[in-house]
N, C-alpha and C positions, 0 to 999 in steps of 0.2 A: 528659560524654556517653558511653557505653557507645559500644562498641567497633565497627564493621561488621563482621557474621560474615561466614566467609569463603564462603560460598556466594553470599552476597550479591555479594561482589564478584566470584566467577566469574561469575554474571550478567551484572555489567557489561561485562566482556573486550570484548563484540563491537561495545558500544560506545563504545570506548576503542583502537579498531583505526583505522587510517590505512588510507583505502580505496586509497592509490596502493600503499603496499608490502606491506598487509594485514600488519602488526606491530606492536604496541601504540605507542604514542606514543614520541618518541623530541623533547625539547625541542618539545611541543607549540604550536602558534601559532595563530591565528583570522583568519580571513578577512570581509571585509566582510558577506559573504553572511551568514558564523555558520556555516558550516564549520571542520574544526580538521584540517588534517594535519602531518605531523612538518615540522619549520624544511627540511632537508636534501632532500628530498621536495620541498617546494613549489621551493625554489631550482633544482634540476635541471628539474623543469617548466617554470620561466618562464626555464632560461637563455638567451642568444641575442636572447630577445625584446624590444623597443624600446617595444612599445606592442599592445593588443588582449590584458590580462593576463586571463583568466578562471579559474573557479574548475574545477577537474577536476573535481567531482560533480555539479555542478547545471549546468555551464557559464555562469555567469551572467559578462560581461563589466565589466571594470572600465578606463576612461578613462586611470589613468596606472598606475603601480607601489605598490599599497599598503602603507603600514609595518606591518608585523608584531610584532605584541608576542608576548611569549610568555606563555601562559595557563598562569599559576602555578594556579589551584585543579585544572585537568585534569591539571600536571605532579602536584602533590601524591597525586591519587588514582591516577594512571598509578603512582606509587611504592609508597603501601603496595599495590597491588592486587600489584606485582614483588617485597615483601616486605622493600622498602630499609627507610629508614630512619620513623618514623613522625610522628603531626604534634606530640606533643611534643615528640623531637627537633628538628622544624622550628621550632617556636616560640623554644626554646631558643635553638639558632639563630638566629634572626630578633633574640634580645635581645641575643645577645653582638653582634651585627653592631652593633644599638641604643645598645650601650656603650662600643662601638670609636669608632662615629662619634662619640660625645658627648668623647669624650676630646681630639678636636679644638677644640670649640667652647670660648670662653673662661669662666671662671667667672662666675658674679650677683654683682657689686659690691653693698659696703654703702649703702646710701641714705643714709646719715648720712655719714659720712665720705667716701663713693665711692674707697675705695683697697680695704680688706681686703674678701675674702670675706667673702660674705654665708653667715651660717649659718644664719638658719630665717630664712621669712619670713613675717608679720604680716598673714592675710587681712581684717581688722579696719582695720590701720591704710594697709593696702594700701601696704607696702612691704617690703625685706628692708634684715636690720641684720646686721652680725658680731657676734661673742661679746661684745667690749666695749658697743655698743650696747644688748645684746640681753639686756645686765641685768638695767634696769629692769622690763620684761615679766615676767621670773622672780622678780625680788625683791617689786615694787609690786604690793599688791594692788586698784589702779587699772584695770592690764591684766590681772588674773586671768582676765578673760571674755572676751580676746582670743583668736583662735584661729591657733595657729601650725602650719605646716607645712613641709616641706623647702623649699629654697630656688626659686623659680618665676621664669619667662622672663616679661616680655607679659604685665602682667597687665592692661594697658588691655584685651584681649582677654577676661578673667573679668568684664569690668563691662561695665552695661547702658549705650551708647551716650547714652541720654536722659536715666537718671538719675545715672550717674558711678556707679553702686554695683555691689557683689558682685553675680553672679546668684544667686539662693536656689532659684528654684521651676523647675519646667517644664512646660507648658500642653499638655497632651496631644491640646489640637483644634486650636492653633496647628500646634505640633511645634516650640517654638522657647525658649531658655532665658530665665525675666527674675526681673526683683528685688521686693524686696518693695514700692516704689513702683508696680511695672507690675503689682500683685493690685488695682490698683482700677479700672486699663480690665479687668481679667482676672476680676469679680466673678462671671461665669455661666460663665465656663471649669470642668473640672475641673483641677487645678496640685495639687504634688508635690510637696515637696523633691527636691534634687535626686539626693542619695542613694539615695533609695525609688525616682525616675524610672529611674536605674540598673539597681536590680536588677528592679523588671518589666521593663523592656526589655531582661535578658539572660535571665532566665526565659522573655519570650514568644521569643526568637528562637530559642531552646533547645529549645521544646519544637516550633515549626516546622520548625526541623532536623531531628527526629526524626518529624514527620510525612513530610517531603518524604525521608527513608531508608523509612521503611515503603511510601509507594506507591510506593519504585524497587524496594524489592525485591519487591511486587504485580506491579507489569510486568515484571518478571524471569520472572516465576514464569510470566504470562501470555504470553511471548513462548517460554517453554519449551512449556508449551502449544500453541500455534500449532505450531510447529514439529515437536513429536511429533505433530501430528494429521495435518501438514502428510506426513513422512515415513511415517507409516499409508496415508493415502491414497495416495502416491507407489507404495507398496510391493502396494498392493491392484489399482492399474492396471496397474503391472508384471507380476503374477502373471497376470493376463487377457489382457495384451497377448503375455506370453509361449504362453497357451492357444490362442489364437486363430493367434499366428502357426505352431502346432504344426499343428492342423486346416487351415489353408492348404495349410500345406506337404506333409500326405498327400493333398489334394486335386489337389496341383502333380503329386505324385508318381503319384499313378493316372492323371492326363492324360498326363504323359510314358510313361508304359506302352503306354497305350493310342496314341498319337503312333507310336511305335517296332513297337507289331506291325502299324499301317495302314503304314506305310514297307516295314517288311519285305514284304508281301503283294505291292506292288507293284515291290518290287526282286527278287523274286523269280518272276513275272511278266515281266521283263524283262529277266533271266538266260535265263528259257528260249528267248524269242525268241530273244534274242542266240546264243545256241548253235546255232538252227536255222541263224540265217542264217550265221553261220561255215562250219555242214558245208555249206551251198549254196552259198560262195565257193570253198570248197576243191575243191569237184568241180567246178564252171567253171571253176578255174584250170587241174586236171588237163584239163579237155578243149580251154580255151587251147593249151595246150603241145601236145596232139596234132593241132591242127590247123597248129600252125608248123612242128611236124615235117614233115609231110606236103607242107605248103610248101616247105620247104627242101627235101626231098628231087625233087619237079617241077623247081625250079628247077634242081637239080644234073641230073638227064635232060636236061634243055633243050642243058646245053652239053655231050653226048656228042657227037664227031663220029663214032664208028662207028656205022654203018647197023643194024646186025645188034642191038647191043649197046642203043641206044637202042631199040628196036622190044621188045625184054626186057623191059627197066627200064618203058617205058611200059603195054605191057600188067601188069605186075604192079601198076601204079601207081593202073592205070582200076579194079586190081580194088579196092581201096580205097578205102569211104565214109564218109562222120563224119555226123553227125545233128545237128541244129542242136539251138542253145542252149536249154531249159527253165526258167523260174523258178516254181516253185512257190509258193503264195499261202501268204502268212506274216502273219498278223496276231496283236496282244493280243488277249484275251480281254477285248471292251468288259464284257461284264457285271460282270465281274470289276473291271476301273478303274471302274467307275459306284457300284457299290454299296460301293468303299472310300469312295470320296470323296463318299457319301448316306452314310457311318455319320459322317464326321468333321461335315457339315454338323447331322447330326440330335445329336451330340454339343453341339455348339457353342449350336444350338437351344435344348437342353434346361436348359446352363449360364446362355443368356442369360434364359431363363424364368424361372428360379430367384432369380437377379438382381433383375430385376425386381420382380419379385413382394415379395422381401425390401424393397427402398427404396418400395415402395405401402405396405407396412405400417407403416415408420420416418414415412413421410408423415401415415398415418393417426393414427399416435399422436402425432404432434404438435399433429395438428389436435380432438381428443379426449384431452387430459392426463385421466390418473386413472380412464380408462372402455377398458380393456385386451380387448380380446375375444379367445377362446382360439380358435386357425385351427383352421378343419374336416382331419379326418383325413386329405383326398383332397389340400388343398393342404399339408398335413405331409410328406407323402409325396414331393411333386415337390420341395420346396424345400432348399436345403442349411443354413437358418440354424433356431434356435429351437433346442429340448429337446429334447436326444438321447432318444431309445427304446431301453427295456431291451435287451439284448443285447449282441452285438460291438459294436465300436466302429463299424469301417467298413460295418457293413450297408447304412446310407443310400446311401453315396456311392458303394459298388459296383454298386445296384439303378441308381444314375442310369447308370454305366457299361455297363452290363447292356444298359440301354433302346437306347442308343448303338449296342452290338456287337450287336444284334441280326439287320439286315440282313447285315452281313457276315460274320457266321458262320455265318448260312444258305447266303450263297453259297458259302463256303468249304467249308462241308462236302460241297459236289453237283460239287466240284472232280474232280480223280482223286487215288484213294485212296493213290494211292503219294506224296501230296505234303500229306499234313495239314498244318494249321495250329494250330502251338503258340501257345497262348495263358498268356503269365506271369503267373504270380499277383501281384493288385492294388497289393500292397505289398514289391516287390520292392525289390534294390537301383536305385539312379540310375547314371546312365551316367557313364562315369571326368569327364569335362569337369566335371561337374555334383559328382563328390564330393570334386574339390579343393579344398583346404582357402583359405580368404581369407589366411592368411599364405603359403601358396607360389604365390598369386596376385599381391598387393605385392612380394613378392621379385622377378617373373620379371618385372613391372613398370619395379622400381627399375634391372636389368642393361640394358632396351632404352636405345639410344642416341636423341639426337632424332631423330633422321631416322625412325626406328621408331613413336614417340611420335606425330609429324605425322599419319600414317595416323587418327588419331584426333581433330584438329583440327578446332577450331570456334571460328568466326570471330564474335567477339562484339560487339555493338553495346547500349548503353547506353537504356533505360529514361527516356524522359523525362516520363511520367506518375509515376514514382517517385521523383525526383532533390528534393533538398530545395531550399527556396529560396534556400539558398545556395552553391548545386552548380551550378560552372560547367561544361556540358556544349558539345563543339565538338571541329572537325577529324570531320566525318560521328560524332558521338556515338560518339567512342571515347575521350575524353579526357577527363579530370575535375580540377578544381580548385574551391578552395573561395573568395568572393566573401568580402570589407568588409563590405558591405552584401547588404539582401534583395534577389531579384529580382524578386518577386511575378510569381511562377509561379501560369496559374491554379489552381484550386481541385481538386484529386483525389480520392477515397477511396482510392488505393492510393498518396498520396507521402506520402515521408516530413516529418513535422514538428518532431521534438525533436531528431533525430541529424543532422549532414551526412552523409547516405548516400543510396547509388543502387543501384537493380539492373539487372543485364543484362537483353533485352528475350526472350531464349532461357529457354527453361525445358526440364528433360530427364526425362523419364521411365524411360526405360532405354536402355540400351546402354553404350558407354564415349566418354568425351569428355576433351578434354585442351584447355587456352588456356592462355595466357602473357600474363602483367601487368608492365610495366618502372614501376620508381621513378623518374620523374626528378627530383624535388626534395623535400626534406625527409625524415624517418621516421616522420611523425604521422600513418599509416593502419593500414587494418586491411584485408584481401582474403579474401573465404571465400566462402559456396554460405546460400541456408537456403531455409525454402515459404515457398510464397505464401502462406500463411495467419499471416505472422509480424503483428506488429504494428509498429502505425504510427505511433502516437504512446507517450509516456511511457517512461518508462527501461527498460523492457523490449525497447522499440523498438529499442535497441542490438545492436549484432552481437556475438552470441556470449555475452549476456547473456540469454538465455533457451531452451529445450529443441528451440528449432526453427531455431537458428542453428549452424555452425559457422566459425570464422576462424583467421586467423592474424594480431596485432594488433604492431605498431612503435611503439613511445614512448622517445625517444630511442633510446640503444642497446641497450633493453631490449626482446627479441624474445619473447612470450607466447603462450599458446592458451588459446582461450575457446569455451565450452560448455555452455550451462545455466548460466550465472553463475559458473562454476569455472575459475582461471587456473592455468595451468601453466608457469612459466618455461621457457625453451628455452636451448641455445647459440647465443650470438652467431655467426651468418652474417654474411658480407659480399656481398652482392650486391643488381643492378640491377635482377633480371629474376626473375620468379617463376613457375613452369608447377605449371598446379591440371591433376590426372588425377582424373576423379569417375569409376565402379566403379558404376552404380544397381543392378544385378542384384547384387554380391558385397557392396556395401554397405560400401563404403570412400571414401574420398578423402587424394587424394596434397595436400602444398603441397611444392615442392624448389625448391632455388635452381641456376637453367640458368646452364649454363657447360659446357666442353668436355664437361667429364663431372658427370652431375646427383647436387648430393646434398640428402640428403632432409633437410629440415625438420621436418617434424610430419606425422602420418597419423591420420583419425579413422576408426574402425568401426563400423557402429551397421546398423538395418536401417530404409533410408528405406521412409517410406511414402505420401510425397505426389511431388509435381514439385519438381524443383530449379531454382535461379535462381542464377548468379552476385552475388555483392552485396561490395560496398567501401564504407568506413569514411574520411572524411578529416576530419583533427582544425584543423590551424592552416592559413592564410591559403597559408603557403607550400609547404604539401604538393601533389605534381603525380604521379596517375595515368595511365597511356595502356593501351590496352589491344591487344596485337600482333596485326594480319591476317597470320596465315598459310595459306602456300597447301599443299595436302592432296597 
């Protein structure tokens, strides 16, 4: 048989990988199920275990400890695909081992004498003779039409059962070998010699072979396929995902603009008051003070006892009057706070319109596939979504700004002249907070101590519309373990069914949040965040096996991260206690293992777009979650 090219078998590689260490086979073995992973692999998986053996890809459960053979045709292709040694060699092989063992077994005594070695034997007269014997056969031309062959074991095993004789033929609708007496029940059969049955039967298996190589390397070819179309489209949503969240983001950026000069107007507003009433404090105090003076000074006359001298002091004292207190009327300028805070509402208005308006149309064309109607000019106009209009970029979304600042820069301008109001242009920079960078944001993270951290705390409670049926939830659903048996839980559309997993009952949209998970028994989980829109049944349904999961995953003392289906070994940690820190706005999340001083484990980056959920992973019987109430 011609050769397998080598393309062909880089084809196969991916399926020839061991999905526990993702490295080609390594003394491959096969599982009840009809899975195959490396011997060493599977043994680390099931050490420890007594009983509850399942299979790590499909999970399917097995009753006691299955024996493991090792699947020689997967090692033999596992080898030439590594370039070892190939199957002639192997055959080779295979014979000398065939020659070694035969060297043991004792020689075919002569049937005649039953002492010397038998040197050919006599299919004819159905026995073996030595050389002295085995004369006459050669001399006598009696036995000329005898048919002699090397010396044979068993030959009751080469005759037909019924009729004592050689098999000749073989009955190709049977499938079974017989002799020339069994051609007369075998007269409508079609039958063979048995030499001819031979070689059709290694011709058709030969050329099956070479079919069953041609469709592997079809579905090679077509799983490449797939996958480059698969990575096309990945790459096509990404370039959109990245457009869109660019246009966001100058969107974000003219709202905080316009945020920062409504703030200013009225902190500056508030300045000037403030200033009023300071100089109005200051001059009551100065006339505080002159009226204790004048006090003090009466009282000192009071205790003159010279007549003369006191009669002085008092009339200089009567001549001296003070004027009572004045507070002048200090008010903001309502107009002025009114019409900030009618630009921000009429802003908000305008955004929400826009909104709107766009999910009516998402609406409508759902409800009318294939009948697209192009929006009138006037709702073009108001909206932020659809086909840009020739020109600048930001035309659209300044005009909606514009609409916004209209009131208030009417008022502004009827202010007093000595105190205009600067307005920055649309796409200025962002304010320092905002153009920190997400790595000196993780860093300044990583140095806070817990106590710091806590500020951040959120006290999580466990999902019991989510928890699979054999996720034992208790202790006020903060504690998880995994059940023997089902619980039959009712019936959900948001629980899980393939994976033992749960999620928190909290979901976070923005801000920062921080919880802490303790291990107490086992290392067969996994603890991360993912949406609500993940999936709920099927292998996808795993955490951190698909685009909308992220985790941090335990299997034995093997500590990984998972992502889109992509695993990242870690360094081994030792620890009890795990604090998850989610980032929604900066678009990060911490996993670190808590201890005096925290250190970090894995940190993912991405830019979330939905709500987040807390969600865990529990693999065997004896793994034991709890999830810490701390107080803030």
């Amino acid at each position: 048989m011609a050769a397998v090219s080598e393309p062909a078998l880089a084809g196969l590689e991916e399926e020839l990988t061991c999905s526990v260490c993702l490295c080609l086979f390594c003394s491959p073995v096969t599982v009840p199920c009809g899975h195959n992973f490396c011997a060493s692999c599977l043994e680390l998986t099931w050490a420890g275990l007594s009983r509850n053996f399942s299979c790590p890809q499909c999970r399917a459960t097995f009753a006691s400890r299955p024996q493991l053979q090792k699947n020689t045709v997967l090692c033999r292709v596992v080898e030439q695909l590594r370039g070892h040694a190939g199957p002639e060699e192997e055959e080779g092989e295979g014979e000398e081992e065939e020659e070694g063992e035969g060297e043991g077994e004792p020689p075919v005594r002569c049937d005649s004498c039953l002492q010397a070695p038998a040197a050919q034997t006599c299919l004819t007269c159905t026995a073996s003779f030595c050389a002295e014997h085995l004369r006459p056969h050669l001399d006598s031309p009696a036995f000329r039409d005898h048919q002699l062959c090397p010396p044979l074991r068993d030959l009751q095993q080469r005759k037909c059962p019924q009729h004592n004789k050689l098999f000749e033929f073989f009955c190709s609708q049977h499938g079974s070998c017989i002799c020339s007496l069994c051609l007369l029940s075998h007269k409508l059969c079609h039958t063979v010699p048995l030499q001819l049955a031979k070689a059709n039967a290694e011709s058709a298996l030969k050329k099956k072979l070479m079919e069953l190589h041609n469709q592997s390397e079809k579905a090679a070819r077509a799983m490449n396929t797939v996958k480059t179309n698969q990575s096309r489209a990945a790459e096509t949503a990404s370039r959109k995902k990245d457009l869109i969240r660019s246009e966001f983001s100058e969107i974000k950026a003219l709202i905080e603009e316009r945020e920062n000069e409504t703030l200013k107007i009225i902190a500056e507003e508030e300045k000037r008051v403030c200033n009023k009433f300071d100089y109005i404090h200051g001059i009551l105090g100065g006339k505080k003070n002159e009226i204790q003076s004048l006090k003090d000074q009466i009282e000192m006359a009071l205790t003159e006892g010279d007549d003369i001298l006191f009669l002085k002091r008092a009339a200089a004292l009567q001549r001296k009057s003070t004027k009572d207190t004045f507070i002048p009327v200090i008010e903001m300028d309502q107009n002025l706070i009114h019409s900030t805070y009618q630009s921000a509402i009429n802003l908000k208005d305008i955004v929400k319109l826009s909104v709107s308006q766009c999910s009516e149309k998402k609406a409508e064309a759902k409800q009318t596939p294939g009948k697209t109607k192009a929006p009138p000019a006037a709702s073009t106009n108001k909206t932020l979504a659809g086909k840009k209009a020739p020109g600048p970029q930001h035309t659209r979304k300044e005009k909606i700004l514009q609409q916004a600042q209209a009131p208030l820069q009417l008022e502004a301008d009827t202010e007093e002249k000595k105190k205009p109001v600067e307005v920055a242009p649309p796409t200025g920079p962002l304010n320092a907070a905002a153009a920190m960078t997400v790595k000196e944001l993780i860093n300044n993270f990583l140095k806070k101590s817990r106590e710091e951290l806590l500020q951040y705390a959120a006290n999580i409670t466990l999902d019991y519309n989510t928890a699979h049926n054999k996720v034992i939830l208790s202790e006020r659903y903060t504690r998880m373990s995994v059940s023997d048996t089902s619980l039959n839980y009712n019936h959900h559309p948001q629980r899980f069914t393939d994976c033992s997993q749960v999620l928190g009952f909290q979901c976070f949209k923005r801000g920062i949040h921080y919880w802490e998970v303790e291990l107490q028994q086992n290392n067969f989980c996994g603890i991360g965040i993912c949406y609500g829109s993940m999936e709920r049944q099927g292998p996808e349904s795993r955490l951190g096996r698909n685009s909308s999961s992220w985790c941090i995953e335990w299997f034995n003392s093997k500590i990984s991260s998972w992502h889109n289906d992509v695993e990242k070994c870690l360094p081994n940690v030792k620890t009890t206690k795990i604090g998850v820190l989610l980032h929604c706005e900066a678009g990060f999340v911490i996993f670190m293992a808590v201890g005096e001083k925290h250190n970090l484990i894995y940190k993912f980056k991405t830019q979330f777009t939905e709500a987040l959920y807390p969600a865990f992973w529990l693999f065997s019987s004896g793994t034991v979650l709890s999830l810490c109430q701390m107080k803030q």
